[in-house]
C-alpha positions in Angstrom: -117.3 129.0 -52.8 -116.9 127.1 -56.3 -113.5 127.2 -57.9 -114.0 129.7 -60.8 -112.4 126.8 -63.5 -114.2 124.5 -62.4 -117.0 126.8 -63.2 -116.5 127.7 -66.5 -115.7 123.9 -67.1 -119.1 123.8 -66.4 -120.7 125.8 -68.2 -118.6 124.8 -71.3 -119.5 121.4 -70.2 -116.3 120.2 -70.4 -116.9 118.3 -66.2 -116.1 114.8 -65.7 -118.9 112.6 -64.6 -116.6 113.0 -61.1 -117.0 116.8 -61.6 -120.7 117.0 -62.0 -121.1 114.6 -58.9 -118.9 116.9 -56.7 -121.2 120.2 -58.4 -124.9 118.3 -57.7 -123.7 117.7 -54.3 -122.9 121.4 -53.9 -126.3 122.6 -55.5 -127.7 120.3 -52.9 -126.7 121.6 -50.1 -128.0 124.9 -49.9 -130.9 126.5 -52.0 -128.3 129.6 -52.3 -125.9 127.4 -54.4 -128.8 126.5 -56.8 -129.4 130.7 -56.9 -125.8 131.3 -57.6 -125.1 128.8 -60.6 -128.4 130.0 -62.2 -126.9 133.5 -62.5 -123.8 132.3 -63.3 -125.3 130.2 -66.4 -127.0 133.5 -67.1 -124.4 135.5 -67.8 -122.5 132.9 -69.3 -125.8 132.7 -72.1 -124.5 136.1 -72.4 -121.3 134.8 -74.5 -123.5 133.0 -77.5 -124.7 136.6 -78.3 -121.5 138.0 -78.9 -121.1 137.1 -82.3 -124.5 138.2 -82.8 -125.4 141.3 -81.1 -124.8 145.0 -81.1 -121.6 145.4 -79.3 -123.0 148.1 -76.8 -126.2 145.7 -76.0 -123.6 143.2 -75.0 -122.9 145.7 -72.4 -125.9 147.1 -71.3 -127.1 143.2 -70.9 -123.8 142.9 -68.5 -124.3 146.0 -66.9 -128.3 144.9 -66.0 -127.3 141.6 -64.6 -125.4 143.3 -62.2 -128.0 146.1 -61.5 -130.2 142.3 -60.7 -128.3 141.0 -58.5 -127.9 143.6 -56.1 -132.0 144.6 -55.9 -133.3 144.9 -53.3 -134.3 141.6 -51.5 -137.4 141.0 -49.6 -137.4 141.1 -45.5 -137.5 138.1 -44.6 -134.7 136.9 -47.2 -132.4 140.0 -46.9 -129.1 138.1 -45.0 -128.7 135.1 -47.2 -129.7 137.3 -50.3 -127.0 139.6 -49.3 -124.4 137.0 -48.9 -125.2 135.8 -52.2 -124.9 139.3 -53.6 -121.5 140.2 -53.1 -120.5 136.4 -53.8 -122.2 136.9 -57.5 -120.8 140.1 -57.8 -117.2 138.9 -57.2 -117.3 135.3 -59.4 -119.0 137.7 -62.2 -116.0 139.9 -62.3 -113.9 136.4 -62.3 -116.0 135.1 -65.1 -115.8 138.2 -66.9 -111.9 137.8 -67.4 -112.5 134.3 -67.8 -115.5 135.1 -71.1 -112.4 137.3 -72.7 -109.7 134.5 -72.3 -112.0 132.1 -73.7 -113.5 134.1 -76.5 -111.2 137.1 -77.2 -111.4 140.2 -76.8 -111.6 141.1 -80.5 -114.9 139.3 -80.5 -116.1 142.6 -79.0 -114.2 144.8 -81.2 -114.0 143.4 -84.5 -115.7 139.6 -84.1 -112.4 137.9 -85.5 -111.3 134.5 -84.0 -110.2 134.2 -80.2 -107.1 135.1 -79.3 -104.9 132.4 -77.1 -104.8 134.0 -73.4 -102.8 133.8 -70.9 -104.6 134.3 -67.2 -102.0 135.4 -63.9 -103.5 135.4 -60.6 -101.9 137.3 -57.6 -102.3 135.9 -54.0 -102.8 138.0 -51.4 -99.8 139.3 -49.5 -97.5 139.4 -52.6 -96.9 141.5 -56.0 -95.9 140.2 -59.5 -94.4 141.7 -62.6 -94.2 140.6 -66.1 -93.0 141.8 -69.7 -95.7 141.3 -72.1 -95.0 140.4 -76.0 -95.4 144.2 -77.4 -92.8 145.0 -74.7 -95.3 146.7 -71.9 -94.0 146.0 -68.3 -97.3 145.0 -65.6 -97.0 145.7 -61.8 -99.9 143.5 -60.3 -100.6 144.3 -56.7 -102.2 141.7 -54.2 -105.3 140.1 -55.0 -105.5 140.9 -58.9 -106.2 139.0 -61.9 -104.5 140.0 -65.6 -105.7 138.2 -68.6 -103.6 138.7 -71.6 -103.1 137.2 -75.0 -99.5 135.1 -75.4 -99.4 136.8 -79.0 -100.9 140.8 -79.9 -103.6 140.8 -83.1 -102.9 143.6 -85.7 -105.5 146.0 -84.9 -105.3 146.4 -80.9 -103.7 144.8 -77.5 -106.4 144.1 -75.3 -106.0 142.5 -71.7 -108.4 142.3 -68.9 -107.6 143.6 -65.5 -109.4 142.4 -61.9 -107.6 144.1 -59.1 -104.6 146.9 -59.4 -101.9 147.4 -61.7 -99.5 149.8 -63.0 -99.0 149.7 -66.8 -95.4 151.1 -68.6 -96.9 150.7 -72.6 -94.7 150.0 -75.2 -95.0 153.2 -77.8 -97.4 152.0 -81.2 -99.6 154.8 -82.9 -100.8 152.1 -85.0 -102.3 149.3 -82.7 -103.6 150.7 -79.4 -103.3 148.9 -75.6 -107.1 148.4 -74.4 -107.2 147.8 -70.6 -110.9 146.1 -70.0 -112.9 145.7 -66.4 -116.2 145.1 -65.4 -116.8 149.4 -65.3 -114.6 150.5 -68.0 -112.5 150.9 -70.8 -108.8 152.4 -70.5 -107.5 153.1 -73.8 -103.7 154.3 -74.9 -101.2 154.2 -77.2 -97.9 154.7 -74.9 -97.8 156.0 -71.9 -97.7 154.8 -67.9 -100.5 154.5 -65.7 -102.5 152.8 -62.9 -105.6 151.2 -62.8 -107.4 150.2 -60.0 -110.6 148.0 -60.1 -111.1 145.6 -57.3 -114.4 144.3 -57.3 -117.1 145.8 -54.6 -114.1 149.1 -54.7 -114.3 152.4 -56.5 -112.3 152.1 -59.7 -109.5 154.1 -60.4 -107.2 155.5 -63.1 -104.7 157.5 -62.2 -102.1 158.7 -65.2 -98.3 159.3 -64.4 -97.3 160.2 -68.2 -98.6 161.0 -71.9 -102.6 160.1 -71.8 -105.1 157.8 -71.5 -108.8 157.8 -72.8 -110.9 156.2 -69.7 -114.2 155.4 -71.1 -117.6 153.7 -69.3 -118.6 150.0 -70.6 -122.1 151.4 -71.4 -119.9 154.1 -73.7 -121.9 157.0 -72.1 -119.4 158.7 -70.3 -115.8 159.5 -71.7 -112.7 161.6 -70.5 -109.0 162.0 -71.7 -106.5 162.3 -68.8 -103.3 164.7 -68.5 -100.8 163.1 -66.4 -101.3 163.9 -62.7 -104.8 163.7 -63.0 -107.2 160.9 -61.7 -110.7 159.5 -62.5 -112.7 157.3 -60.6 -116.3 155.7 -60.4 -118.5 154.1 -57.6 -122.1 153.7 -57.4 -122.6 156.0 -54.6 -120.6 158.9 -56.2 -120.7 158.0 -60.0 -117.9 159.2 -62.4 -115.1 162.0 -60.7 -112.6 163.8 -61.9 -109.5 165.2 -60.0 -106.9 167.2 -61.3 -103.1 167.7 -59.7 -102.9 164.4 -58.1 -99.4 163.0 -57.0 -99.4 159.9 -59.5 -95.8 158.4 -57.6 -97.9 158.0 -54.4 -101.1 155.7 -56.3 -97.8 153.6 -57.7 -95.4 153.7 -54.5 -97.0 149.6 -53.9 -94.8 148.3 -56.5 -92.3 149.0 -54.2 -94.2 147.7 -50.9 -95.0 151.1 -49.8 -98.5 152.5 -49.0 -99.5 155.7 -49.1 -102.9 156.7 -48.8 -103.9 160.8 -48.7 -107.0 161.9 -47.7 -108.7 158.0 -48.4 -111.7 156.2 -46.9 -110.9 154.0 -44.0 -112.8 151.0 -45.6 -110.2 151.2 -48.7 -107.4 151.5 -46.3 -108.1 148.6 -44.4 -108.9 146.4 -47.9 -105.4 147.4 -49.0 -104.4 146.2 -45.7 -106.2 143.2 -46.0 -104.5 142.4 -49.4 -101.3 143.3 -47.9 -101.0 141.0 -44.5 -103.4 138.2 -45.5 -106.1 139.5 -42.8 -109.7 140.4 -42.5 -110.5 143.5 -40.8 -114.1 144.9 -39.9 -114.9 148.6 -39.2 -116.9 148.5 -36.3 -118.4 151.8 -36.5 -120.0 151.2 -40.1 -120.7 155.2 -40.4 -116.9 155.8 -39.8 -116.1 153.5 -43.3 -116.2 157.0 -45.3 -113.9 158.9 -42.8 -110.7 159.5 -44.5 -107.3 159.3 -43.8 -103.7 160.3 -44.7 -100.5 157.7 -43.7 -97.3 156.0 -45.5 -96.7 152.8 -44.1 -93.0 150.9 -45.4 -92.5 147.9 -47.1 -90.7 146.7 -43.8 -93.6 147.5 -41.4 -95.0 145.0 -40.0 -99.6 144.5 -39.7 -98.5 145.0 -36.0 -96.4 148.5 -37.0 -98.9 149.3 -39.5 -101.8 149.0 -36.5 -100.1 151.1 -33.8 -99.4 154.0 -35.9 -103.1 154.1 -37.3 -103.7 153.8 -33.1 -101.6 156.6 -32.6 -104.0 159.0 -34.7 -105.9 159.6 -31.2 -108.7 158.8 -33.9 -108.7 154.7 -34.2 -108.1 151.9 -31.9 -108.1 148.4 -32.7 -108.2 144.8 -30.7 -107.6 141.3 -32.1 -110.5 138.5 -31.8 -110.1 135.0 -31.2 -110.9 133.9 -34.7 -108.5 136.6 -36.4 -110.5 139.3 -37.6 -109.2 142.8 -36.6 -112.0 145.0 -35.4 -111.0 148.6 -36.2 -112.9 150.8 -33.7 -113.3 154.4 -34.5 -112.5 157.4 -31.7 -115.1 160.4 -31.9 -113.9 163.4 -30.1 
């Protein structure tokens, strides 16, 4: 995998000749690498049209290099094509935060000049929390990636969000807090929520209090949410609403607990992943959708965690040589 900043070093040719050595070396050895950095310079020919182009066009282009890169591929290509796939996917989520810290968000919103950003990335297996300038407090869970500017504009606070986090927004009528991701807009002027928005996961917003206006990049799908309620998109199911959630529980990781009610088994064992620093796999693929309801603690260990899923009657696991966790469902 290429490190994202040397990436976008790249592509703003900013390499040393060191740099570009190392990068030919890695185009070299593999015909995927050559496929990967070609749609990588393809979405970054996206930014020159920024300053240029209708702002939802911007989006639809974004939105259709991702619909490309997960087509179907041919037979006899399908594994490495695959691979590739969910690689893509993932660095164009990265380079989407990393377009907004280099550009600005306001380039989208009212084409003014960039804004200095600030970009904090959370390592697996730990959580992070920060004041920002306006005086909004950020949870980020494992895994996630917050770009932010050091400094607010007048018209709007815009950050970017890869990952999880739970937002407390300072109060201002007059200059609204824009969360951004690769699916959506979250738009409010004061209030506390959590957003969720991992790549390859559903996407999330759940609100705790006041309201937030979750909106869809390509603009064509729009809700305002009442606190307690929760809105999520995937491919598979598209945009849902649910009312009379319990917002404390989506939140209860800033505290190291996990709760998850009535939830997939493949998101509980990413969240698990995130948590302990492991890779699990679901052995029985058609049991990924199979949901679950458990509350692990902060102090319980992966080997806690594991025997209480075990004790469902409805999961066992076993431990392979190389680490990965095989999850192996129970059908009565």
């Amino acid at each position: 995998m290429m490190n994202e900043q040397l990436l976008v070093r790249f592509l703003m040719k900013q390499c040393s000749a060191e740099e570009l050595k190392s990068i030919d070396r890695w185009v070299a050895a593999d015909p995927a690498h050559a496929d990967w950095l070609y749609e990588m310079e393809h979405l970054w020919s996206l930014k020159d049209e920024l300053r240029f182009s209708d702002e939802q066009e911007i989006k639809r282009s974004y939105r259709r290099f991702l619909s490309g890169i997960n087509r179907s591929p041919s037979p006899n290509t399908k594994e490495k094509r695959w691979k590739i796939s969910t690689f893509v996917r993932y660095a164009a989520a990265i380079l989407l935060a990393a377009l907004l810290a280099v550009n600005g968000y306001d380039l989208l919103r009212s084409r003014t000049l960039p804004l200095a950003m600030n970009t904090i990335e959370v390592p697996v297996g730990q959580r992070v929390s920060l004041l920002l300038s306006d005086g909004t407090k950020v949870w980020l869970n494992a895994g996630s990636t917050l770009s932010y500017p050091s400094t607010f504009g007048k018209e709007s606070r815009p950050v970017s969000l890869i990952g999880e986090a739970f937002f407390e927004v300072a109060h201002d009528a007059d200059k609204p807090f824009v969360v951004q991701s690769d699916r959506m807009y979250v738009e409010v002027k004061g209030t506390k929520f959590c957003m969720k928005t991992y790549p390859e996961e559903r996407a999330v917003v759940t609100l705790a209090e006041g309201s937030v206006q979750v909106s869809s990049v390509e603009a064509d799908y729009r809700v305002m949410l009442k606190p307690n309620e929760q809105v999520s998109y995937s491919e598979q199911e598209g945009w849902v609403l649910t009312e009379h959630v319990d917002a404390e529980l989506t939140r209860s990781w800033i505290h190291g607990e996990l709760y998850f009610v009535e939830q997939p088994l493949s998101e509980i064992a990413k969240s698990l992943e995130r948590r302990f620093g492991v890779r699990i796999r679901i052995c029985n693929p058609l049991s990924a959708d199979d949901t679950y309801t458990c509350h692990f603690r902060e102090t319980d260990s992966l080997e806690r965690v594991l025997s209480l899923l075990k004790e469902t009657r409805q999961l066992d696991y076993k431990k392979r040589n190389d680490g990965v966790i095989e999850m192996i469902t129970i059908k009565k």
